[in-house]
matplotlib code that plots the C-alpha trace (Angstrom):
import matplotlib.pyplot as plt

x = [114.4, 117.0, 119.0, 117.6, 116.1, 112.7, 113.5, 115.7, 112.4, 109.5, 112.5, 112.0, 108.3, 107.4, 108.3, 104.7, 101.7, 99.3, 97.3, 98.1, 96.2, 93.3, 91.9, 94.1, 95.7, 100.0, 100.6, 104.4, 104.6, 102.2, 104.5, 107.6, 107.0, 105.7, 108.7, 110.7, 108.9, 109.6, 113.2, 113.1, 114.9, 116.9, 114.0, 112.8, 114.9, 114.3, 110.9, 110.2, 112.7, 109.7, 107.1, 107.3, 107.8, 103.4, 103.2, 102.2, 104.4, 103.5, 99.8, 100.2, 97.9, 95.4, 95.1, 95.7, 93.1, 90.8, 87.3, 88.3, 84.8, 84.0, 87.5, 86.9, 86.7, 87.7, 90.1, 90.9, 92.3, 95.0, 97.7, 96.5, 95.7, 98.8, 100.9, 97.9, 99.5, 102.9, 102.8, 101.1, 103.5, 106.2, 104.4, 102.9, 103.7, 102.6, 100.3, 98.6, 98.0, 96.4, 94.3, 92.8, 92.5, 91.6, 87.8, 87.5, 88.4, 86.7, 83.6, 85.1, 86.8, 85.8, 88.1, 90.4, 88.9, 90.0, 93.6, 93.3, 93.0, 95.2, 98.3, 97.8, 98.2, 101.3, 102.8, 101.5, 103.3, 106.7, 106.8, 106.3, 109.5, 112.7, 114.4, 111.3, 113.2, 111.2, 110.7, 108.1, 106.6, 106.3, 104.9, 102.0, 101.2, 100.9, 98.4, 96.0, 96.2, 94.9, 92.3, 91.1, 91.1, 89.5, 87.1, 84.0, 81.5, 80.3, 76.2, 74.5, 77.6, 77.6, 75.5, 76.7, 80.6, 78.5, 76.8, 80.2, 81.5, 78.5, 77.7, 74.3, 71.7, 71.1, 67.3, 66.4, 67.1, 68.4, 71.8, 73.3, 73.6, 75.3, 79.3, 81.2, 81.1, 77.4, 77.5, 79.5, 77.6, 74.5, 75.7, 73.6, 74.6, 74.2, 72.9, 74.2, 77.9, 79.2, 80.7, 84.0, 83.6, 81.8, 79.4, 78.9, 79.0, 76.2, 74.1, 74.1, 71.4, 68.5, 69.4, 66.2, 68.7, 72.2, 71.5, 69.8, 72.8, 75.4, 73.7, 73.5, 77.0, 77.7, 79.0, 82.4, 81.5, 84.9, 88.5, 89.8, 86.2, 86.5, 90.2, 89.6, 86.1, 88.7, 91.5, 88.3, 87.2, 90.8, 90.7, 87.1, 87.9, 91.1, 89.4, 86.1, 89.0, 89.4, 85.7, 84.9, 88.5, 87.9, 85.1, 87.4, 90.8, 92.4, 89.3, 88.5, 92.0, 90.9, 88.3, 91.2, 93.7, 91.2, 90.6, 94.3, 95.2, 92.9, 94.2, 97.4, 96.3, 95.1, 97.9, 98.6, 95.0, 93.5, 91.2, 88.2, 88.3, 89.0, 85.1, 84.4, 87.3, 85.9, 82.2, 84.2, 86.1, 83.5, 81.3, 84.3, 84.6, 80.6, 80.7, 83.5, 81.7, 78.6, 79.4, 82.3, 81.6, 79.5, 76.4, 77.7, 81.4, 83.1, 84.8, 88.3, 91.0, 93.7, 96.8, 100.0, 100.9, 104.1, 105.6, 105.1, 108.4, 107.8, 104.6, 105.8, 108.8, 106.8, 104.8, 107.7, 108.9, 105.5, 105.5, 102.3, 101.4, 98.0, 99.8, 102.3, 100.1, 97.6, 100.6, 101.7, 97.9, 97.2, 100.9, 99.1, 96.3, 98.2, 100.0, 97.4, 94.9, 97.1, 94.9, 97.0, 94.4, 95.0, 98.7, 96.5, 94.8, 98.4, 99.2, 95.7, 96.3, 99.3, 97.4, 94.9, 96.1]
y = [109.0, 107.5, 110.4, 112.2, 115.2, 114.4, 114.2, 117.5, 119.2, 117.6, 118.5, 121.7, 121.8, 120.3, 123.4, 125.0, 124.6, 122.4, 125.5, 129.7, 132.3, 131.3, 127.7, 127.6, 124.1, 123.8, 122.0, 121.6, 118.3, 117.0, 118.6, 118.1, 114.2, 114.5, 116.1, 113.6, 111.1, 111.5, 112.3, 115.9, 115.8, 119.0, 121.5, 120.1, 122.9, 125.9, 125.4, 125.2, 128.6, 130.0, 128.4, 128.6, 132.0, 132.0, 129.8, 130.0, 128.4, 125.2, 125.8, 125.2, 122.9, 123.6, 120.4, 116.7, 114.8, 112.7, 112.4, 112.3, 112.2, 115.4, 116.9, 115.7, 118.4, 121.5, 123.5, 125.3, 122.1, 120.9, 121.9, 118.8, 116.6, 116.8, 116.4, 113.2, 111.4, 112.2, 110.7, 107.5, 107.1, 107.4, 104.5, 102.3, 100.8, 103.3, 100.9, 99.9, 104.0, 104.0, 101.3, 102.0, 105.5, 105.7, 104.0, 106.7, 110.1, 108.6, 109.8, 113.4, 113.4, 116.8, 117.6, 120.8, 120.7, 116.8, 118.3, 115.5, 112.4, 113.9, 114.7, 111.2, 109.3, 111.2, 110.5, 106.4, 106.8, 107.7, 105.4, 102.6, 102.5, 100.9, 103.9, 105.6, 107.3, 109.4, 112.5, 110.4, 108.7, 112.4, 113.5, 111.2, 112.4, 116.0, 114.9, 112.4, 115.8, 118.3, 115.6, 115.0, 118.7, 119.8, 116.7, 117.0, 114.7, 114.6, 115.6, 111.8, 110.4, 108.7, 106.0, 104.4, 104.1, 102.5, 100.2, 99.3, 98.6, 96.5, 98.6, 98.6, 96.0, 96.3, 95.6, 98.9, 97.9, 100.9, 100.5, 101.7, 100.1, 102.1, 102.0, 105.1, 106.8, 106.6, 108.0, 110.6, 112.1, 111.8, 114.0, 117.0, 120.7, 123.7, 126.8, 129.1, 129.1, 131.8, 130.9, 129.0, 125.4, 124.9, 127.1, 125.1, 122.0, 123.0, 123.2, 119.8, 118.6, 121.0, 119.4, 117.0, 114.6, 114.8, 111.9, 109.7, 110.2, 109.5, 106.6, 105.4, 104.1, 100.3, 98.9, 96.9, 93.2, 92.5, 94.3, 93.9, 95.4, 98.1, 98.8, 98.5, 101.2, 103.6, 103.1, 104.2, 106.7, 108.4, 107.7, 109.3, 112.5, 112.9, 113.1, 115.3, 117.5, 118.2, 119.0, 120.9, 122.1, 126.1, 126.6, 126.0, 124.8, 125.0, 123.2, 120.3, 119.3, 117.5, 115.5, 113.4, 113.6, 112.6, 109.6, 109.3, 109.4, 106.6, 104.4, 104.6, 104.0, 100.8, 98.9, 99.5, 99.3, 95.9, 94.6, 95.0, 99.0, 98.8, 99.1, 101.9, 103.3, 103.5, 104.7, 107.8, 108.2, 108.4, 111.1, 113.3, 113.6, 113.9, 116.2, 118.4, 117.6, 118.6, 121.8, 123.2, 121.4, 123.2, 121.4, 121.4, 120.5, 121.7, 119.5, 118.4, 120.7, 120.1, 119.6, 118.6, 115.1, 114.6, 111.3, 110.8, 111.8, 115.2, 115.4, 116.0, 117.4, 120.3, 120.6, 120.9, 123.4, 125.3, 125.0, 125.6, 122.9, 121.9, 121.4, 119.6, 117.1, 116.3, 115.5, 113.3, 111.5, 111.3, 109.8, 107.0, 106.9, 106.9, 103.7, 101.8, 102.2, 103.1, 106.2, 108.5, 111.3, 111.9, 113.4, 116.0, 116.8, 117.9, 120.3, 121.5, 122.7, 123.9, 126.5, 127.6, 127.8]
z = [94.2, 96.1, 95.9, 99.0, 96.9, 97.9, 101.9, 101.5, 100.1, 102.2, 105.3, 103.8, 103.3, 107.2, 108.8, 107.1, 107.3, 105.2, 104.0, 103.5, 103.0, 105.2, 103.0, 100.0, 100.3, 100.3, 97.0, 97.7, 98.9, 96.4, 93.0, 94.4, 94.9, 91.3, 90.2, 91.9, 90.6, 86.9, 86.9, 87.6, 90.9, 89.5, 89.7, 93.1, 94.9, 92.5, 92.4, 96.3, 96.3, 94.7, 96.0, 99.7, 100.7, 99.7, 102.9, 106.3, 109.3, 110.6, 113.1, 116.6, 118.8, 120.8, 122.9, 122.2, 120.5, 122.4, 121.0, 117.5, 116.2, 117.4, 115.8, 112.4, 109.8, 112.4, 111.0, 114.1, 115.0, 112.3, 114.8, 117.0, 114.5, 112.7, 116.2, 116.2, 113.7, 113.5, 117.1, 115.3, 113.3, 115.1, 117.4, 114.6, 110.9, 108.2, 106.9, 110.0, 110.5, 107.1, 107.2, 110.5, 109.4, 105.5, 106.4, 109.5, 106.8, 103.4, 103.6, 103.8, 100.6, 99.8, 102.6, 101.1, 98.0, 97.6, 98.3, 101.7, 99.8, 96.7, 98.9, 100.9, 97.5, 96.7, 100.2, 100.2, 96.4, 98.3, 101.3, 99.1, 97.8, 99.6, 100.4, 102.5, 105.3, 108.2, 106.2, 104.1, 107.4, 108.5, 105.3, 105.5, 108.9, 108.3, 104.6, 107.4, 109.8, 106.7, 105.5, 109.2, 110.1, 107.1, 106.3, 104.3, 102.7, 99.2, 99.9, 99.3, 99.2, 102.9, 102.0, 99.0, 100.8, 103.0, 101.5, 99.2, 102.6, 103.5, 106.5, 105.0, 104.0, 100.0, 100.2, 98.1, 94.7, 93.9, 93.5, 89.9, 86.6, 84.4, 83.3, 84.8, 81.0, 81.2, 84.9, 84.4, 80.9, 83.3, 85.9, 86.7, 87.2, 89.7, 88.5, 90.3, 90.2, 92.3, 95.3, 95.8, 96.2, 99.8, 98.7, 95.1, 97.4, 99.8, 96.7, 95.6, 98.1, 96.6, 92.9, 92.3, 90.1, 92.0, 94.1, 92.0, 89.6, 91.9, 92.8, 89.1, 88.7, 88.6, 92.0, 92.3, 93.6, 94.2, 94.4, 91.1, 89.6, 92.1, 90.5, 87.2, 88.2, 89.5, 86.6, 84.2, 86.0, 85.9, 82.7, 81.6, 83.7, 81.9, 78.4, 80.2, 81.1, 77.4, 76.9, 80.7, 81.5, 79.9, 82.1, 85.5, 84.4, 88.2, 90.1, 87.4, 87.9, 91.1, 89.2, 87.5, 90.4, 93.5, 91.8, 91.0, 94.3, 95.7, 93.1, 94.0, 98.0, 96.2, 96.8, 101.1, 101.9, 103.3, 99.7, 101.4, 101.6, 97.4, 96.4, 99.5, 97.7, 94.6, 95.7, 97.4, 94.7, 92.1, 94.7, 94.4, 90.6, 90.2, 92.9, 91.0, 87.5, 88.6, 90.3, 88.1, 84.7, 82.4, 81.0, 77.3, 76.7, 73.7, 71.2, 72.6, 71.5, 69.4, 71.4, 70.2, 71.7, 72.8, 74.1, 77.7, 78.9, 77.0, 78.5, 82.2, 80.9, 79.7, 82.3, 84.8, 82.8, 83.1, 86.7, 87.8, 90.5, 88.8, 85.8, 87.0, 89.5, 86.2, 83.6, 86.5, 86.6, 83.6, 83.0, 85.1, 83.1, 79.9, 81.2, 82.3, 78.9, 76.0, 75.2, 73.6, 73.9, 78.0, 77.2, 75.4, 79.0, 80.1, 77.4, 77.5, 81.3, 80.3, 77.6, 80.4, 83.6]

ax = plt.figure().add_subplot(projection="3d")
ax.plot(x, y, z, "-o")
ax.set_aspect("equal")
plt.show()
């Protein structure tokens, strides 16, 4: 990426805002980064051509932020939050900025439909390279302003970061035992599934076996267990995308590319935020699972594999942003377990979106 596509199209993209239409989250800097990523600098132009006249302009402030407590998750401030931290960054190292922020906005990983967290991982993803210029620094401001503005926690959710994080004496006993496999085929549903997703969300609480199943998966002990929890879970919700993905093909995206995204944070944040990580993590996928999933997957489809260079290939060539940002994950996944059947995932998007 050291050609200067990327800064040309987030340059581009940082003149809009981080959402259009009212809620629906601006996926641009999130594709093009992935586009960038794999070698397809060449469509990063075209496909913002298209792409941005859906967006709104960049929201204005309101006032500065001062009590940022109080600010969290209000919309009607994302002008001030993102003039917040592009002033932060412009004062402090990108990774102090993260690290004294990604413990304040975790708990509201739901924020934007996980679109917060997911467009943070992309940006982290670009600065960590040796050619990060400002547009990137910028870029990671305006994804902490969206997650801050529009933060939102997983119902239950609260108290197992916290007690990953040790902000909570473990004298229940009730902490989980099972692998993330066995946590995720456990996972209750909602039964009424109207609604977009802060409706399904604000369900959760009046299911008698949600918490008790997000509670059931195993907890990480140290860092590495907490990254090898979250490499698994990227790759389980990859292959439950095969089984679940017909029923909401857009929104069960985010159950592979949440968890994406906070694995590739991984690496900036201080090792002691790795197994909070994972515990918010693993509340966002259950939380999409459980209210988008159907009860009964199908049998995986059959999918032509391509190689992995194919994979994205096609999917850049589809162009839908969902498509392209779970080729891109489960790319990840594919590299870090061998399992050939997660390039399936890709295609499979491809076919129903």
């Amino acid at each position: 990426m050291s050609d200067g596509i990327l800064d040309e199209a987030y340059e581009r993209l940082h003149h809009t805002g981080p959402e259009y239409e009212g809620w629906l989250s601006n996926h641009g800097p999130m594709a093009v980064e992935a586009l960038a990523r794999h070698g397809h600098q060449q469509r990063v132009h075209r496909w913002l051509d298209h792409y941005l006249g859906r967006l709104d302009e960049l929201p204005r402030g309101l006032r500065p932020i001062d009590d940022w407590r109080a600010a969290l998750g209000d919309p009607k401030r994302a002008g001030d939050w993102l003039a917040y931290f592009d002033r932060q960054l412009r004062e402090h190292p990108w990774r102090e900025v993260l690290g004294t922020w990604w413990p304040r906005l975790l708990p509201g990983i739901a924020a934007g439909a996980t679109h917060g967290v997911i467009r943070v991982g992309h940006a982290v993803r670009a600065l960590d390279t040796p050619d990060a210029g400002p547009q990137r620094r910028t870029e990671l401001g305006q994804a902490l302003g969206y997650w801050a503005a529009r933060w939102q926690p997983v119902p239950g959710a609260d108290r197992l970061i916290d007690l990953a994080a040790g902000d909570q004496p473990n004298d229940s006993g009730d902490r989980g035992a099972v692998d993330v496999a066995t946590a995720l085929a456990g996972l209750p549903r909602i039964d009424d599934r109207s609604g977009g997703i802060l409706d399904r969300l604000g369900r959760l609480p009046r299911v008698p076996r949600w918490e008790p199943a997000l509670a059931a998966l195993r907890p990480a002990r140290t860092p590495a267990e907490a990254e090898r929890g979250l490499t698994t879970l990227v790759h389980r919700a990859g292959l439950d995308y095969l089984r679940f993905g017909h029923a909401a093909p857009v929104m069960l995206v985010h159950a592979v590319t949440a968890p994406t995204a906070v694995l590739r944070t991984l690496p900036a944040l201080d090792r002691a935020l790795w197994a909070p990580s994972l515990a918010a993590a693993w509340a966002a996928t259950a939380a999409m699972t459980s209210v988008y999933a159907p009860a009964d997957g199908i049998a995986p489809p059959t999918v032509p594999v391509a190689p992995p260079a194919e994979v994205f290939a096609r999917a850049a060539r589809h162009g839908d942003e969902h498509v392209v940002k779970l080729a891109d994950a489960v790319l990840d996944a594919h590299a870090a377990t061998g399992d050939d059947r997660l390039l399936a995932a890709a295609g499979y998007a491809g076919q129903l979106i």
